[in-house]
N, C-alpha and C positions, 0 to 999 in steps of 0.2 A: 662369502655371504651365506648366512643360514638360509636353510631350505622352510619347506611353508609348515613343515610339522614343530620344527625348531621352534621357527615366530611363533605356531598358535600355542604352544608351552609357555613361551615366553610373556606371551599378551595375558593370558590369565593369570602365570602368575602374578603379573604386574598388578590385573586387580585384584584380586587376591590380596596383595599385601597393600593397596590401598584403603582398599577396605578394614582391614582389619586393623591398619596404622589409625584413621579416622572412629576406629568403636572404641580406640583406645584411649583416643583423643576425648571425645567426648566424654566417656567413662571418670576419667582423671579431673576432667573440668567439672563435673559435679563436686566433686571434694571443695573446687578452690573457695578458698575463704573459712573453711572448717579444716583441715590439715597444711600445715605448711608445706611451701616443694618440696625440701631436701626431704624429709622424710617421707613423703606421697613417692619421692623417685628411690629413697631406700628400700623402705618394703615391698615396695612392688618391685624392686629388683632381686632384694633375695625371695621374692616366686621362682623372678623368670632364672632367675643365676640356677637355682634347686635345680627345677626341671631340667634345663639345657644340661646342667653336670649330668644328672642320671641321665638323659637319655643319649648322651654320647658316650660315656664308660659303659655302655650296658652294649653300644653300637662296638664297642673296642677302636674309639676312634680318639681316646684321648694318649695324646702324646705329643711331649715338647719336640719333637727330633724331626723338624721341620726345616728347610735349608734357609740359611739366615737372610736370605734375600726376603723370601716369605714371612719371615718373620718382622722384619724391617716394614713389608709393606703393610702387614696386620696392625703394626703398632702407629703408623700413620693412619691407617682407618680407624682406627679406635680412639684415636684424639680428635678425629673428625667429627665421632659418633659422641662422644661427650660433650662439645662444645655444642654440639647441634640440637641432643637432648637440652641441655640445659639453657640455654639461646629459646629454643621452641616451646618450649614449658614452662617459662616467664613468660610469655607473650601470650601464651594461651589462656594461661589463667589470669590474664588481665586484660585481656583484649579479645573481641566476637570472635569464636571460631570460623567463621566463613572468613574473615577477611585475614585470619593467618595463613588460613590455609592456600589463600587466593596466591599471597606473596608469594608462598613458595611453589606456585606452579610456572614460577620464571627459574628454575632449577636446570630444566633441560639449557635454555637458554645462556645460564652461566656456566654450566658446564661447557658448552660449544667455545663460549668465551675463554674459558680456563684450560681448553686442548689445545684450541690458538698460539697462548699465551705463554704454556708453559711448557707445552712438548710436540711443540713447534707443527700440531694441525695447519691445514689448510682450508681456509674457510675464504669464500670470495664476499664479494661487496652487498650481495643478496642478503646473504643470513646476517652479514655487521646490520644492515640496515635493519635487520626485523629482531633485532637484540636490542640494536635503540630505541625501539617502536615499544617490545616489552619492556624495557625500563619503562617507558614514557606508561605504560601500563600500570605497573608497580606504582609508580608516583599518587597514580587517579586513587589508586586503594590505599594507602599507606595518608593521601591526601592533606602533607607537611601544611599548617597555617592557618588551613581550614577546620572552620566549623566542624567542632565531630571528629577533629585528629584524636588520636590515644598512641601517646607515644610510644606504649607497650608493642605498639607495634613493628615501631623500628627493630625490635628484637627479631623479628621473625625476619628482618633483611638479613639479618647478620648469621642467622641458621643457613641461609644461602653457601656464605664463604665457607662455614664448615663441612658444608656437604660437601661442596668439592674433593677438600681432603681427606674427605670420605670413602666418594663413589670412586674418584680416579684411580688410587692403589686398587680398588676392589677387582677388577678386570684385568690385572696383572698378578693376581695372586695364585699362582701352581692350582692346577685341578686337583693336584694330591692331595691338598690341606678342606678336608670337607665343609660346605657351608654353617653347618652346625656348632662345628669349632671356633669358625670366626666369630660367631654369633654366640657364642662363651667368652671369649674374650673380653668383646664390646657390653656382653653384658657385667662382665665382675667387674670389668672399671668403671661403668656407669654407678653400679651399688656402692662402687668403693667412696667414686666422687659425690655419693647419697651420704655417706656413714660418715666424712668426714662434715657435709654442712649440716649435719647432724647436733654431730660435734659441737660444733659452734656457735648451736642455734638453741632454742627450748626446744624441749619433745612434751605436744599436745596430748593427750588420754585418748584414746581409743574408743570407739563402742563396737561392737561386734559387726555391726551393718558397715561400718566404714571397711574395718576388714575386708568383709567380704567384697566389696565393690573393687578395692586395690587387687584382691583376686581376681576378679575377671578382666581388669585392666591389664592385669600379667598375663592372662589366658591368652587374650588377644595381639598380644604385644607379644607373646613370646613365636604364636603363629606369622607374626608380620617381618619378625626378624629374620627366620628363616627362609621365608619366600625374597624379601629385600634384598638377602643375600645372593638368594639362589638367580632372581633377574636377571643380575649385573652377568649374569655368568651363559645365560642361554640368551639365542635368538640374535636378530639382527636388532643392535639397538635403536635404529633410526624406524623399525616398526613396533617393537617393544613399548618405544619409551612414550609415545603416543598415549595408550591406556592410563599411562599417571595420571594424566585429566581427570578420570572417575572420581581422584578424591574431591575433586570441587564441588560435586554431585552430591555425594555424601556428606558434604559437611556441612553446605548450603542447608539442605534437607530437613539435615538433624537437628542442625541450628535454631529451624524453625522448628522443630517439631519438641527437640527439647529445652533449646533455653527461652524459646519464641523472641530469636534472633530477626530482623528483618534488614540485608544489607540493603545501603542507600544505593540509588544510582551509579554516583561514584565507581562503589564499589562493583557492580556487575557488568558495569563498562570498560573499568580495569582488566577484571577476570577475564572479560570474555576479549581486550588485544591481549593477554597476556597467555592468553591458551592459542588463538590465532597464530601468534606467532612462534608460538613451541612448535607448532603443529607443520606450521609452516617450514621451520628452522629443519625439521625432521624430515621433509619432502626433499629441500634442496640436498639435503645430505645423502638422502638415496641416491638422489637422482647423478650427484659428483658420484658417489661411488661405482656408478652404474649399473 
């Protein structure tokens, strides 16, 4: 178990790159309806792809000669990280940001589900129960039938499942291989999987403000990647993983502040089992590990 200096690393960076995943969020979701995805995720990924190259060749941290386990596990997080992009940036740009952002604060939760499930964790009847309680969560915001559903939303369920194959390789990945590097990786196949629906699609004109605003979409995104990575890799994560909460904070906020968002009931009564019971899920698991 990490010690209390480890955790408080860990908890900031947690928000940290909350934060900064949500300015990104919001940033991006001004374009929508004036730039298409594929391209809003192209050029803003040859930013973040730029940067991340310089400043790891400049680190002398670029090098394929990585042991193929690490490499194996990079490239299952990097199918993670594109499905998850592309999953969460359809829904965003079509659906409130508080209430994508709500869904995916049942993440701890399916992750708990998916250590279970897949690599054979031990989880007792406690945390099953409060993973049912956050689905029943999930359902209140996502709100299938009802008045006011946007099925855009169901997209952001489905970022869930790629996060898994996300986060889970991430924590098995050699301390040798630096966060920065993975976080090159995930970025040139994100740009790549931009350049191809590119490809496919028209490409809108430009004007110089849109530019720049995909600039600082990358500014911020390119900071979030690296603290995202760096997380998974410090602290205990049953105290860690707690702080992802803050992105509800921020998106709620900004929601209101910039698109003059206002989530229904529903939707804040969702949030709030769906955090209760992350928080929760996160308690029992201390408390089994001892």
């Amino acid at each position: 178990m990490a010690d209390a200096k480890e955790n408080a690393r860990g908890s900031l960076l947690m928000m940290g790159s909350m934060a900064m995943f949500t300015f990104n969020d919001v940033v991006l979701k001004t374009l929508s309806g004036e730039i298409p995805l594929f391209q809003a995720i192209f050029i803003r990924g040859c930013f973040v792809t730029t940067a991340l190259f310089i400043f790891v060749y400049a680190k002398g941290w670029f090098t394929l000669r990585h042991p193929a386990r690490d490499w194996r596990l990079i490239g299952l997080r990097t199918l993670g990280e594109i499905g998850a992009t592309l999953t969460f940036l359809w829904a965003l740009f079509n659906a409130p940001i508080g209430a994508v952002t709500a869904v995916l604060q049942a993440t701890p939760l399916v992750l708990t589900l998916a250590g279970a499930a897949l690599l054979g964790e031990k989880v007792g009847w406690r945390r099953y129960g409060a993973i049912v309680i956050g689905f029943i969560g999930v359902m209140l915001i996502v709100k299938p039938g009802a008045d006011g559903f946007n099925p855009f939303v169901l997209f952001a369920v489905g970022t869930l499942g790629f996060i898994v194959l996300r986060d889970l390789p991430t924590r098995r990945i050699g301390r040798g291989v630096p966060s920065v590097f993975v976080a090159l990786v995930a970025s040139c196949a994100i740009t790549s999987a931009g350049g191809i629906g590119v490809l496919l699609s028209d490409w809108v004109p430009m004007e110089t403000g849109e530019v720049v605003t995909l600039a600082a979409a990358a500014s911020f995104l390119l900071v979030a990647y690296v603290l995202a990575v760096s997380v998974m890799r410090v602290g205990d994560m049953a105290v860690v993983q707690v702080f992802r909460y803050t992105a509800i904070i921020w998106a709620l906020v900004l929601g209101f502040l910039v698109f003059g968002e206002r989530p229904s009931p529903l939707t804040l009564i969702g949030a709030a089992i769906v955090v209760s019971m992350g928080v929760y899920t996160f308690y029992r698991e201390r408390k089994v590990r001892g």
